[in-house]
C-alpha positions in Angstrom: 0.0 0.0 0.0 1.2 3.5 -0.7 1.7 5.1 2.6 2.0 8.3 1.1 -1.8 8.4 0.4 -4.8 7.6 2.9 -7.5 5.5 1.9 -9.9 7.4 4.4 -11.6 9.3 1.4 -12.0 6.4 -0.1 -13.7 4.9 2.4 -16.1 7.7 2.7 -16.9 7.7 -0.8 -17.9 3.9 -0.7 -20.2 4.9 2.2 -21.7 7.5 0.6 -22.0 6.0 -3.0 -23.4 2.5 -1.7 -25.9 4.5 1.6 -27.6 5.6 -2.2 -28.1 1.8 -3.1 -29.1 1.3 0.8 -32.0 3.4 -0.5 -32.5 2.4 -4.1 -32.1 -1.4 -4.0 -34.6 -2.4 -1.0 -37.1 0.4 -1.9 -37.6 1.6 -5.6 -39.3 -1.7 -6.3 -42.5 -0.7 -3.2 -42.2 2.8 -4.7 -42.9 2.0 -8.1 -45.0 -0.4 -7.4 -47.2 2.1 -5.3 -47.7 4.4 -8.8 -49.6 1.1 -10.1 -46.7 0.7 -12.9 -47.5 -3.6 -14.2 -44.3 -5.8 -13.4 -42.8 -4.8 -16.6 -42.6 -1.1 -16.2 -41.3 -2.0 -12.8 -38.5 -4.3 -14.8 -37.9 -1.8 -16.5 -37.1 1.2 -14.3 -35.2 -1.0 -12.1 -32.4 -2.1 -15.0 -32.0 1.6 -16.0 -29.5 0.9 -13.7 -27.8 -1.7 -14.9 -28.3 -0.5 -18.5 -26.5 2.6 -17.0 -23.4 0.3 -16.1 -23.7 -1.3 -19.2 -22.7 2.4 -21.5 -20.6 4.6 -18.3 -18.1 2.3 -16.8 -16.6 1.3 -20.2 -16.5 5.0 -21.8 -15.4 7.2 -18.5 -12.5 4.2 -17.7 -11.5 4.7 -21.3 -11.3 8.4 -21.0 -9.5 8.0 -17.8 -7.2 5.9 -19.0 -6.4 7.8 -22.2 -5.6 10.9 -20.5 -3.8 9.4 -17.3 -6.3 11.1 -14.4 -9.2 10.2 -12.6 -9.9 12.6 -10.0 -11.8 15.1 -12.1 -14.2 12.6 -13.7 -15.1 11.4 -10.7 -15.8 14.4 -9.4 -17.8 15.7 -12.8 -20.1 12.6 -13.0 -20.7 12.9 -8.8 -22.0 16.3 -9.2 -23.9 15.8 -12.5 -25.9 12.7 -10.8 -27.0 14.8 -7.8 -28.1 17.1 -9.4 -30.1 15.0 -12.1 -31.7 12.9 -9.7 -33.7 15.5 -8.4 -35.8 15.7 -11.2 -36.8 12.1 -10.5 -39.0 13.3 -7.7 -41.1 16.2 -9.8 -43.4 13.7 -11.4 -44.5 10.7 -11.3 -45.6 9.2 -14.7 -43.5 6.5 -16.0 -42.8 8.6 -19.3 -40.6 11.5 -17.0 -39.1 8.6 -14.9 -37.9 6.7 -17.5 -35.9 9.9 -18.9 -34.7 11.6 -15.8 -33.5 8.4 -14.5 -31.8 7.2 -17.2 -30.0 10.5 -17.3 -29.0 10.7 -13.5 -28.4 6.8 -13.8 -25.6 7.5 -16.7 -23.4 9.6 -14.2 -24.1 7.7 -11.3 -22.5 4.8 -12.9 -19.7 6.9 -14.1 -17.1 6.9 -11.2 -17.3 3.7 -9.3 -15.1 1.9 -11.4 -12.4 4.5 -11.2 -12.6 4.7 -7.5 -12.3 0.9 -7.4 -9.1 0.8 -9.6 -7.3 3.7 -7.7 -8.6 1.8 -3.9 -6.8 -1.8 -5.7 -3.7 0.2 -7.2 -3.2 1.7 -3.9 -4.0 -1.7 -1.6 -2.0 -4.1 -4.3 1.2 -4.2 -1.8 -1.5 -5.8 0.8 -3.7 -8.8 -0.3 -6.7 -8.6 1.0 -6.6 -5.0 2.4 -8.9 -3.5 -0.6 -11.8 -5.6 1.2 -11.2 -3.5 4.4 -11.8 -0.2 2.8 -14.6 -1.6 0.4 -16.6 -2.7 3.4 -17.4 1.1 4.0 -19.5 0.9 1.3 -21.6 -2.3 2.4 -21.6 -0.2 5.8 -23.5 2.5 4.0 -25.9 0.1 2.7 -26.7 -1.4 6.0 -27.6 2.3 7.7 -29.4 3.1 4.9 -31.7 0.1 4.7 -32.4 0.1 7.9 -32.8 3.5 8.4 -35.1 4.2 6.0 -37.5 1.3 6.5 -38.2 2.8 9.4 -38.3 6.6 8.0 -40.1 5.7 4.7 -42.7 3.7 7.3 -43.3 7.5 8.9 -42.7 9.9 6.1 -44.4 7.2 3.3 -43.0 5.7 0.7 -43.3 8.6 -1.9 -40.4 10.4 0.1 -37.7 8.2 -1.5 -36.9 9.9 -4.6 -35.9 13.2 -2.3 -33.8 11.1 0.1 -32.1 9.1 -2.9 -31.3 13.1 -4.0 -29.7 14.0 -0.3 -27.3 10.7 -0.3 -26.2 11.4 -3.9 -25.3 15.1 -2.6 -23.2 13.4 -0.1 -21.7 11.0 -2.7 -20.9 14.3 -4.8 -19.3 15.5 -1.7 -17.3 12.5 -0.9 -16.0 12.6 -4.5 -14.7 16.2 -4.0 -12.6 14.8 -0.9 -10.5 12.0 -3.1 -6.8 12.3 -4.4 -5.8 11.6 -7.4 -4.5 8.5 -7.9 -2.6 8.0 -11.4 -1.8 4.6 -12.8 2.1 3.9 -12.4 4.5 4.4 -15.5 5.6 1.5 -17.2 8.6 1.0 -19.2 8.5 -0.2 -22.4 5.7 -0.6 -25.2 2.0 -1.1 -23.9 0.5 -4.5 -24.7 -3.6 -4.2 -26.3 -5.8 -4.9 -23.9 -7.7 -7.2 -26.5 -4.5 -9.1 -25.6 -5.5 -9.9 -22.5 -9.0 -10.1 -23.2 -9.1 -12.7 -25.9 -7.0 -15.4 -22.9 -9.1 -18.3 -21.9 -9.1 -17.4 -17.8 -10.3 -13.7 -18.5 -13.3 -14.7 -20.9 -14.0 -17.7 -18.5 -13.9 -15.1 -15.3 -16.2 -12.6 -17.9 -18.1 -14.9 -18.1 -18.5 -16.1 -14.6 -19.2 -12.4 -13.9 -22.2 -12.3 -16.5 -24.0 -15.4 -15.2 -23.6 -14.5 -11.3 -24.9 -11.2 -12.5 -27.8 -12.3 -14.4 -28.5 -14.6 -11.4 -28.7 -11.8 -9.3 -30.9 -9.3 -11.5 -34.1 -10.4 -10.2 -32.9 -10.0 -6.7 -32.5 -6.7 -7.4 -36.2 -6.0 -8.9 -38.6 -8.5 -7.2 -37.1 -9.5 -3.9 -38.6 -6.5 -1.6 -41.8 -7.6 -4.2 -41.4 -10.8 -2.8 -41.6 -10.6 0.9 -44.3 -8.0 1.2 -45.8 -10.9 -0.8 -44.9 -13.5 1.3 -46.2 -11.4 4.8 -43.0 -9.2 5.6 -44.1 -6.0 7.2 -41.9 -3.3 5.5 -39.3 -2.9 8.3 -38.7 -6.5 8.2 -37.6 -5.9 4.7 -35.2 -3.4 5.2 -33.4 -6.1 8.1 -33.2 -8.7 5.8 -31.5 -6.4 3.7 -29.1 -5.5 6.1 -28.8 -8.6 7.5 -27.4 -10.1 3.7 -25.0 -6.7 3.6 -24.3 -7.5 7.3 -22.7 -10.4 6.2 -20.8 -9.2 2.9 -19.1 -6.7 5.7 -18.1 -9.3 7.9 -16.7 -11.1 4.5 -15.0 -7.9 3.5 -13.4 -7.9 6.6 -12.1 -11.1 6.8 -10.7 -11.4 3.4 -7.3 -10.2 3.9 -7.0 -13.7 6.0 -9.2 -15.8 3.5 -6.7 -14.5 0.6 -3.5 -15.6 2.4 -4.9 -18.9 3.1 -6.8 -19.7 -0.9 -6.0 -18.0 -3.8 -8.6 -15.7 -5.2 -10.2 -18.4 -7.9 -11.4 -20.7 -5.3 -12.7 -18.1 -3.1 -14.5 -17.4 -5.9 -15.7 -20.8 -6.6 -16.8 -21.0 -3.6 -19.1 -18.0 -3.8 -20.7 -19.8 -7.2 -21.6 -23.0 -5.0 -23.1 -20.5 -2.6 -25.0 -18.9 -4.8 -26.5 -22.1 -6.2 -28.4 -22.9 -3.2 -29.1 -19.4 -1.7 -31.5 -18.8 -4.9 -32.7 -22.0 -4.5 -33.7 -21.3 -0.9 -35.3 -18.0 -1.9 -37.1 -20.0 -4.7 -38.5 -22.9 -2.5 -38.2 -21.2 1.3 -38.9 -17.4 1.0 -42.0 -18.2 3.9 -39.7 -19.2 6.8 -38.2 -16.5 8.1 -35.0 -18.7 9.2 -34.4 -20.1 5.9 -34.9 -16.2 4.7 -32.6 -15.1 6.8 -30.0 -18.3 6.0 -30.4 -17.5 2.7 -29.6 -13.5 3.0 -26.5 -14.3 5.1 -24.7 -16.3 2.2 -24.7 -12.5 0.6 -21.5 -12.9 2.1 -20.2 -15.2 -0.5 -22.2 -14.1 -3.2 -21.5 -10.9 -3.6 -18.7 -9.8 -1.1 -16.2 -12.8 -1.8 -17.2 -12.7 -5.3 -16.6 -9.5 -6.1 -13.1 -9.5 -3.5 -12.1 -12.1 -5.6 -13.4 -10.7 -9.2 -11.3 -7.3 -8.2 -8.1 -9.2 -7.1 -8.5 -11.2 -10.2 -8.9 -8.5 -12.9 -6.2 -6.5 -11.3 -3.5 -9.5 -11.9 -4.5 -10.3 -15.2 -4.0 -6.4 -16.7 -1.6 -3.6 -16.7 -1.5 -1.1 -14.3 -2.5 1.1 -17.9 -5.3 -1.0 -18.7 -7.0 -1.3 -14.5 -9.7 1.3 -15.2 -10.8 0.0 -18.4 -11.0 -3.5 -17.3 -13.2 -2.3 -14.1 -15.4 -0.8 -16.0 -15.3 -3.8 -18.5 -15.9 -5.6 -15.4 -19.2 -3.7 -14.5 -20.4 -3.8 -18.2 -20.5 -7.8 -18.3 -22.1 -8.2 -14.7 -24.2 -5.5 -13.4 -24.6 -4.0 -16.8 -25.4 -6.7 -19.5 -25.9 -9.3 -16.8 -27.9 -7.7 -14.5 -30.2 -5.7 -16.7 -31.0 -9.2 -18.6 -31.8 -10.6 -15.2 -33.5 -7.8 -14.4 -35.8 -7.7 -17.6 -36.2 -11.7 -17.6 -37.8 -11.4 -14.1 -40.2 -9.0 -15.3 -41.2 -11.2 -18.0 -41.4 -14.4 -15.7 -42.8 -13.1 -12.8 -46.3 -12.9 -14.0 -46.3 -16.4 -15.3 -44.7 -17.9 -11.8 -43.7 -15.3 -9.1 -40.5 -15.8 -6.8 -40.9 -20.1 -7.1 -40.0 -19.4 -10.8 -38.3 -15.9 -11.1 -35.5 -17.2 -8.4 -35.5 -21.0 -10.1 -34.2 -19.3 -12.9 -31.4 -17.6 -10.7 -30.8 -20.7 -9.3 -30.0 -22.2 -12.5 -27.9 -19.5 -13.9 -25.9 -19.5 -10.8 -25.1 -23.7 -11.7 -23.9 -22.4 -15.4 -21.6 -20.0 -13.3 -20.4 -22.8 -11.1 -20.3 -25.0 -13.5 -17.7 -22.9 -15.8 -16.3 -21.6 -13.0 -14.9 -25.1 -11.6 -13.5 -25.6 -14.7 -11.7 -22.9 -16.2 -10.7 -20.8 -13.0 -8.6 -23.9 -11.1 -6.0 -22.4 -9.3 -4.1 -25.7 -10.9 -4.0 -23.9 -14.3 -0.9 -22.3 -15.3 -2.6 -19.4 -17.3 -5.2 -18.7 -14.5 -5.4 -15.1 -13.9 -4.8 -15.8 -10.2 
C-alpha cells in the first residue's frame, strides 16, 4: 500500500455512493409499485440501472485511462448525478421517470469503477486489504436500509426519490474529498488490452461475472416484491436487507485472512456453489423466516467474496494502464449486461410464476456460473489469472 496516500476518502466515498443503493435497492421496487406501474414497467425502471453500467463504466474508464487522471471525472459525474436525480422526484408518470432516471443513472454509474481501480492500485502491496476499505460501502448500505425502512414507514414511501437526491449530494461530496491517484509508468511498449481479453481465464472469469450477474438481477427487482408478498411488514424488509450486507461486511473484513490462506479463484468458486443454493432457498423457502434469513446471510459469498475475488482477479491479469478500463469492463458484463438481462427476464417471468419461478431461474444461472467456473478458474491452471 502506498503510505503516502490515505484511503480514508476512499472509504467515505464507498459509504456515501453504496448509503444511495441502501436506499435504491430495497425500496424503488414498493415505490414503483405504489404508482400502479404492471411488473414490466417495474422491470424496467429497475435495469435503468444496470443499462447505466452497461454504456458509463466502459467509456469514462477509457477516457481515464487515455488521459492518465481520474480525480476530475469522478468528481464531474458525482455532481452531475446529484443534481439530475432531483428531477426524479417532480413527477411521477412513468414517461418523466424513465428519462430523468436514465440520465442521473448515466453519471451515477460513471465513477465507481475509477474509485475501485485507484482503492486496488493503492492496496496491491496488501492482499486482501482493498476488502477492508470496500466494506465502507456495504456499511452505507446497511444504515441506509435500515434506516429508511423505518423513515419511509413514517414519512411514506413517496419520500424516496428526495432522500435518494440527499445521499447522492453526499456522494458528490465524498468525491470532492479523493486524491488523485494516477496509474504507475511502465517501461516499455504497452501490450492491447484485447491481448488480454481474448486469454481463456479472463473470458472464463467474464463470463462467470455475467451469469452471477444475471443470477442476481431479479434480486434486485422483485425481492422486496417478494416478501411484502410472502407477509413481511416493510421494516422486516429493510433487516433482511441488512442482514445479507451484514454479512458481505463481515466477508469484507475477513478477506485479507481468507486471501492468504486460498487464492482468489477458489474463493470465488466457492461463492458460485453458494449462490447455487441461496437462490434456490429464496425460490422454494422465502415463507420461513429462518431459511430467509440463512439464505440472506450467504450474501457474504455471493456478492462480497465474489466481487473481492473478481477485483483481485482483474487487477492481476491487466496492466497497471489498462485497470480502469478493465473495471469498467468488469461492471459492463455483470451489473450492466448481466444484470439488466436478469432484471428484464424477471419481469417477463414473474407474471407467469412469481418468486418459485423468477428465483428457479437464478438458481439455474448460478449452476452455469459454477459450472464454468470449476473448470476454467482452477487455481491448478498455469494461465489462471490468479
Amino acid at each position: 500500500m502506498n503510505p503516502s496516500v490515505s484511503l480514508a476518502p476512499f472509504a467515505a466515498f464507498y459509504f456515501a455512493y453504496f448509503a444511495f443503493l441502501g436506499l435504491f435497492s430495497p425500496f424503488w421496487g414498493p415505490y414503483l409499485a405504489s404508482l400502479s406501474f404492471s411488473a414490466w414497467q417495474i422491470s424496467v425502471l429497475i435495469s435503468l440501472s444496470t443499462f447505466a453500467r452497461i454504456v458509463a463504466p466502459g467509456l469514462w474508464g477509457a477516457l481515464a485511462d487515455h488521459l492518465g487522471w481520474r480525480r476530475p471525472i469522478i468528481v464531474a459525474t458525482s455532481l452531475a448525478a446529484a443534481g439530475l436525480f432531483a428531477l426524479v422526484g417532480v413527477r411521477s408518470d412513468f414517461d418523466w421517470l424513465f428519462g430523468s432516471l436514465a440520465l442521473a443513472l448515466f453519471f451515477w454509474a460513471a465513477p465507481l469503477p475509477l474509485v475501485e481501480a485507484g482503492t486496488a492500485e493503492l492496496t496491491r502491496g496488501s492482499p486482501g486489504r482493498y476488502s477492508r476499505v470496500r466494506l465502507w460501502g456495504s456499511v452505507g448500505f446497511i444504515v441506509l436500509s435500515v434506516g429508511a425502512g423505518f423513515l419511509l414507514d413514517t414519512l411514506g414511501i413517496a419520500a424516496l426519490p428526495w432522500l435518494a437526491t440527499a445521499t447522492l449530494v453526499a456522494v458528490a461530496g465524498a468525491a470532492c474529498a479523493l486524491p488523485e491517484v494516477a496509474p504507475p509508468k511502465r517501461a516499455g511498449p504497452r501490450a492491447p488490452i484485447g491481448r488480454v481479453l481474448s486469454q481463456r481465464p479472463v473470458l472464463a472469469l467474464f463470463a462467470v461475472v455475467f451469469l452471477m450477474a444475471f443470477a442476481h438481477g431479479p434480486y434486485y427487482v422483485f425481492y422486496s416484491i417478494a416478501l411484502e408478498g410472502a407477509g413481511y411488514p416493510r421494516d422486516a424488509v429493510g433487516l433482511l436487507w441488512a442482514a445479507g450486507v451484514g454479512a458481505e461486511v463481515l466477508m469484507f473484513w475477513l478477506m485479507p485472512r481468507l486471501t492468504a490462506r486460498w487464492p482468489a479463484a477458489r474463493l470465488m468458486q466457492l461463492s458460485l456453489a453458494a449462490a447455487v443454493l441461496r437462490f434456490a432457498l429464496i425460490a422454494s423457502a422465502l415463507s420461513s423466516p429462518a431459511l430467509a434469513i440463512f439464505a440472506q446471510l450467504m450474501h457474504g459469498l455471493t456478492f462480497g467474496v465474489h466481487h473481492a475475488a473478481a477485483v483481485a482477479l482483474l487487477h492481476d491479469a491487466f496492466e497497471p494502464h489498462q485497470r480502469a478500463r478493465a473495471q469498467g469492463l468488469y461492471i459492463v458484463a455483470g451489473f450492466g449486461v448481466g444484470g439488466s438481462l436478469g432484471g428484464l427476464a424477471s419481469g417477463v417471468l414473474w407474471p407467469v410464476g412469481g418468486a418459485p419461478l423468477v428465483f428457479g431461474v437464478s438458481a439455474l444461472a448460478a449452476l452455469a456460473a459454477c459450472a464454468l467456473g470449476w473448470r476454467s478458474l482452477a487455481p491448478r491452471d498455469p494461465d489462471c489469472v490468479n
